[in-house]
KEDREN-150028 format. One record per residue: x negated, y negated, z negated of N, C-alpha, C in turn; residue number from 1. Coordinates in pm, whole numbers, m for minus. Layout:
<sites>
SITE      nu      nv      nw     cau     cav     caw      cu      cv      cw  resi
SITE       X       Y       Z       X       Y       Z       X       Y       Z   NUM
...
</sites>
This chain:
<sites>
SITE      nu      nv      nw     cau     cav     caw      cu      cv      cw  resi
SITE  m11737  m10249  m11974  m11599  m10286  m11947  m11595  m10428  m11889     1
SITE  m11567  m10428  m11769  m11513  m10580  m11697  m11452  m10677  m11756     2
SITE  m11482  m10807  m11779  m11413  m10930  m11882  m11362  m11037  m11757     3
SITE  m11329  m11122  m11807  m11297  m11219  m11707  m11383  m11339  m11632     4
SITE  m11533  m11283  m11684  m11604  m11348  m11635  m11713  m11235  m11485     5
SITE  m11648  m11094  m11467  m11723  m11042  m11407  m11652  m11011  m11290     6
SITE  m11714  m11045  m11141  m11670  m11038  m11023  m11578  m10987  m10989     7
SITE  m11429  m10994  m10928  m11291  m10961  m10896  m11285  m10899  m10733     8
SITE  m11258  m10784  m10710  m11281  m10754  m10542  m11133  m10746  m10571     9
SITE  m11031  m10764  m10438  m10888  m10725  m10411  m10892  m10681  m10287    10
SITE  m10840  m10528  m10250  m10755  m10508  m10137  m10660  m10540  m10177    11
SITE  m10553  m10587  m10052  m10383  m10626  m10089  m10352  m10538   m9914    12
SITE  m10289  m10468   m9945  m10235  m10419   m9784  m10087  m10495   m9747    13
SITE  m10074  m10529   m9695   m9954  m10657   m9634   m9915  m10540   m9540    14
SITE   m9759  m10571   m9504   m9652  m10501   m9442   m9603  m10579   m9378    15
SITE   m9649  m10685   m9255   m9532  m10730   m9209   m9434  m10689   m9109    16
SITE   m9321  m10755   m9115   m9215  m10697   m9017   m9286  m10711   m8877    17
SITE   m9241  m10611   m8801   m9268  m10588   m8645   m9274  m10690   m8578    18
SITE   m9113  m10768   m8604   m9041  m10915   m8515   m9110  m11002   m8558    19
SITE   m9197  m11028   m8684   m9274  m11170   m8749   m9410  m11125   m8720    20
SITE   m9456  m11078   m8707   m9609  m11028   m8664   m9692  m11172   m8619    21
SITE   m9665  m11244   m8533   m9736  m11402   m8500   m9727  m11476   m8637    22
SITE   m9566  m11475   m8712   m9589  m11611   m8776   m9634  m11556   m8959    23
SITE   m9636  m11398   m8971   m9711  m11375   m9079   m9839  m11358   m9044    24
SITE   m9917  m11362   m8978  m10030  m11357   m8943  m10079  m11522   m8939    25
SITE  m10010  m11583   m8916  m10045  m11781   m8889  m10052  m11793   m9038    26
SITE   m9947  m11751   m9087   m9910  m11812   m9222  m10016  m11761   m9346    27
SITE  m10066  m11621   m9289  m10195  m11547   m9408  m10335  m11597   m9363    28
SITE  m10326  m11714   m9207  m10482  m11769   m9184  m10455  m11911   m9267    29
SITE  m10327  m11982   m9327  m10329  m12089   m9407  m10342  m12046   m9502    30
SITE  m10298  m11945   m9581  m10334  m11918   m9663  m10480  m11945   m9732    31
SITE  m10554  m11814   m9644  m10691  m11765   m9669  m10757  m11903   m9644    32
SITE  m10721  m11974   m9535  m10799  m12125   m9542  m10813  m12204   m9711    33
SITE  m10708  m12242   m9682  m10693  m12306   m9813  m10750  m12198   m9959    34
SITE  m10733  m12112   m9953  m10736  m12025  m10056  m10973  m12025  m10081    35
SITE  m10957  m12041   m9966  m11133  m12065   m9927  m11241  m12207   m9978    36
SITE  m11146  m12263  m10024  m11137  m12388  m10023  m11169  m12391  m10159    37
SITE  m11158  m12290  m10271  m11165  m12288  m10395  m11262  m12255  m10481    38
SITE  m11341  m12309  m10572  m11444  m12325  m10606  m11498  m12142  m10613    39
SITE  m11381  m12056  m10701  m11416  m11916  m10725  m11388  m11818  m10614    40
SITE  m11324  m11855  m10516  m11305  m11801  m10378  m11450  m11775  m10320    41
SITE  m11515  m11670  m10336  m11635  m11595  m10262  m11588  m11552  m10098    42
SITE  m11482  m11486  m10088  m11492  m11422   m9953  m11292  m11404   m9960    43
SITE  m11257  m11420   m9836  m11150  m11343   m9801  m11119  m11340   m9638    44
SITE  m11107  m11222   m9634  m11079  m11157   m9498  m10973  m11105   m9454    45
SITE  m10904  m11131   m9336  m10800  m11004   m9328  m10821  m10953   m9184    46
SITE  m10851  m10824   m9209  m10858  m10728   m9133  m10760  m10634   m9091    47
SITE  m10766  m10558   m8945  m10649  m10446   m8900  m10769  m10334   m8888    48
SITE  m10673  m10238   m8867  m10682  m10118   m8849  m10641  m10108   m8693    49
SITE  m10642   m9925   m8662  m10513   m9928   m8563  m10424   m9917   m8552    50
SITE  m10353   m9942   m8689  m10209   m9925   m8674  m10162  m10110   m8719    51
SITE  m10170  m10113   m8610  m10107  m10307   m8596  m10009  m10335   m8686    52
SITE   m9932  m10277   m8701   m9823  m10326   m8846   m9815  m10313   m8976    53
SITE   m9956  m10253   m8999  m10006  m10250   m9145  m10188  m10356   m9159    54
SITE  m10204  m10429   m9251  m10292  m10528   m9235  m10367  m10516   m9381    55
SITE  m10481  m10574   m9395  m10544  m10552   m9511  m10628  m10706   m9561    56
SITE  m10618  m10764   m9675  m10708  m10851   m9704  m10786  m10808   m9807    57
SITE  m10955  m10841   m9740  m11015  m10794   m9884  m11041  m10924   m9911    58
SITE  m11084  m10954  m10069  m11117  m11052  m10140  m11237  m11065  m10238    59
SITE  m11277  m11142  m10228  m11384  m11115  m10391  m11340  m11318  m10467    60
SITE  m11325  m11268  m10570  m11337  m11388  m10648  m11453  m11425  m10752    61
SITE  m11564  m11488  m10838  m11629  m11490  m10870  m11610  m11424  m10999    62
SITE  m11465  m11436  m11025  m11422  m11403  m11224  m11279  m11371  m11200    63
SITE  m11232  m11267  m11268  m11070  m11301  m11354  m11024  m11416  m11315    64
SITE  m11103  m11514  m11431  m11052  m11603  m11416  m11051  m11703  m11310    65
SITE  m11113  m11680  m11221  m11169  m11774  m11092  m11022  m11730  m11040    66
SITE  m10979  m11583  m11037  m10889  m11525  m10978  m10733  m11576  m11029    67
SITE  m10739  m11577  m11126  m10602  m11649  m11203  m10566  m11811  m11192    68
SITE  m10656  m11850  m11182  m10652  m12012  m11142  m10611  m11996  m10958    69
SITE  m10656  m11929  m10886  m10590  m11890  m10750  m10453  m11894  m10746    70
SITE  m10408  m11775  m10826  m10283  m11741  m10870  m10172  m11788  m10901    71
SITE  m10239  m11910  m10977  m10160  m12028  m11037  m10124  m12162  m10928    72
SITE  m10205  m12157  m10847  m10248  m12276  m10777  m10110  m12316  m10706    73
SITE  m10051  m12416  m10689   m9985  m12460  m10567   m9946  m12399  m10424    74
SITE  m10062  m12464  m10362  m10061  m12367  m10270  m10073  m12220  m10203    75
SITE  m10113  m12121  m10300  m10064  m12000  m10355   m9924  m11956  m10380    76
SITE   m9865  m12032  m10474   m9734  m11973  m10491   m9676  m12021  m10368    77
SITE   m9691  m12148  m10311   m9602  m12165  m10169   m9651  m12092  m10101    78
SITE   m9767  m12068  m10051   m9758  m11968   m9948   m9730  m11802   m9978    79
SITE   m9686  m11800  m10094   m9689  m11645  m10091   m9505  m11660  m10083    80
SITE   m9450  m11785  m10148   m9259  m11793  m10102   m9257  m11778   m9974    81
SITE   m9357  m11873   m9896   m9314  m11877   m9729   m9363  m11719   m9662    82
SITE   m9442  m11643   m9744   m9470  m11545   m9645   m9349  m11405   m9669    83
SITE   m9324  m11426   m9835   m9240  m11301   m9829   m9147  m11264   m9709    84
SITE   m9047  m11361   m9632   m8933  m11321   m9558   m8970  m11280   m9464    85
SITE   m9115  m11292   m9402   m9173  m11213   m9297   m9278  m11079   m9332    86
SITE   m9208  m11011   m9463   m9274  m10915   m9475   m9127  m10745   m9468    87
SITE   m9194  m10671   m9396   m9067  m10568   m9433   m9073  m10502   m9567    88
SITE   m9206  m10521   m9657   m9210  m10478   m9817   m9313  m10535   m9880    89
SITE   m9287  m10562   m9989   m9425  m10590  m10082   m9536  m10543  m10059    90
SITE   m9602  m10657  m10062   m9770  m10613  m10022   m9805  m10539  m10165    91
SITE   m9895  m10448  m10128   m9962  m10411  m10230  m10127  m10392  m10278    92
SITE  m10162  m10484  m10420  m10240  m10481  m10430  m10321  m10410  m10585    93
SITE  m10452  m10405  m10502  m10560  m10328  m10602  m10659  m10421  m10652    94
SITE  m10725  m10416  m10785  m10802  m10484  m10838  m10914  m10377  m10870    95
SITE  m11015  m10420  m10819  m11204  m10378  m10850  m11322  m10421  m10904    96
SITE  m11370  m10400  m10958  m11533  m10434  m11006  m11637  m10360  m10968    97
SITE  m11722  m10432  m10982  m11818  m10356  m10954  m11859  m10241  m11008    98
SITE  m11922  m10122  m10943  m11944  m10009  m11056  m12150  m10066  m11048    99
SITE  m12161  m10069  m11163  m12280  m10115  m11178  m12376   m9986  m11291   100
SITE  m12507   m9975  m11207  m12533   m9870  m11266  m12613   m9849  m11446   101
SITE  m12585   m9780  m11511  m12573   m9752  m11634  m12451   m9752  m11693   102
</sites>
């Protein structure tokens, strides 16, 4: 069973509106910058598909808790206020571990 000390993967699929497409996309590369910047921050990416108005970030954090200190952070909660109004719905996200064998 996964604790808060064992590796955190996140897809989050982001929805932004059609008309904001440039400035939620600017606003999720400050994000992920800064968000990179953090000691438990391993990886974050955001990737498309082909359907351009649906977007995906994967993530890995080192821990839970690497992940909750993210969460908490400053610049986190501001950028997730400044990004909502350029979204047409809540992003939605999934939390993973590793499946490790035995």
């Amino acid at each position: 069973m996964p604790d808060k000390t064992t590796p955190l993967f996140l897809v989050v699929t982001i929805y932004p509106k059609i008309d904001k497409l440039a400035e939620a996309e600017a606003q999720l590369h400050r994000m992920r910058a800064a968000s990179q910047q953090e000691e438990g921050c391993d990886f974050m990416h955001l990737v498309e598909g082909s359907d351009d108005d649906t977007w995906v970030m994967i993530e890995k954090f080192a821990s839970r808790a690497a992940w909750d200190v993210h969460m908490a952070s400053e610049h986190n909660q501001r950028g997730n206020r400044e990004l909502e109004p350029l979204l047409r719905q809540p992003s939605d996200l999934n939390l993973f571990h590793e499946k490790l064998p035995g």
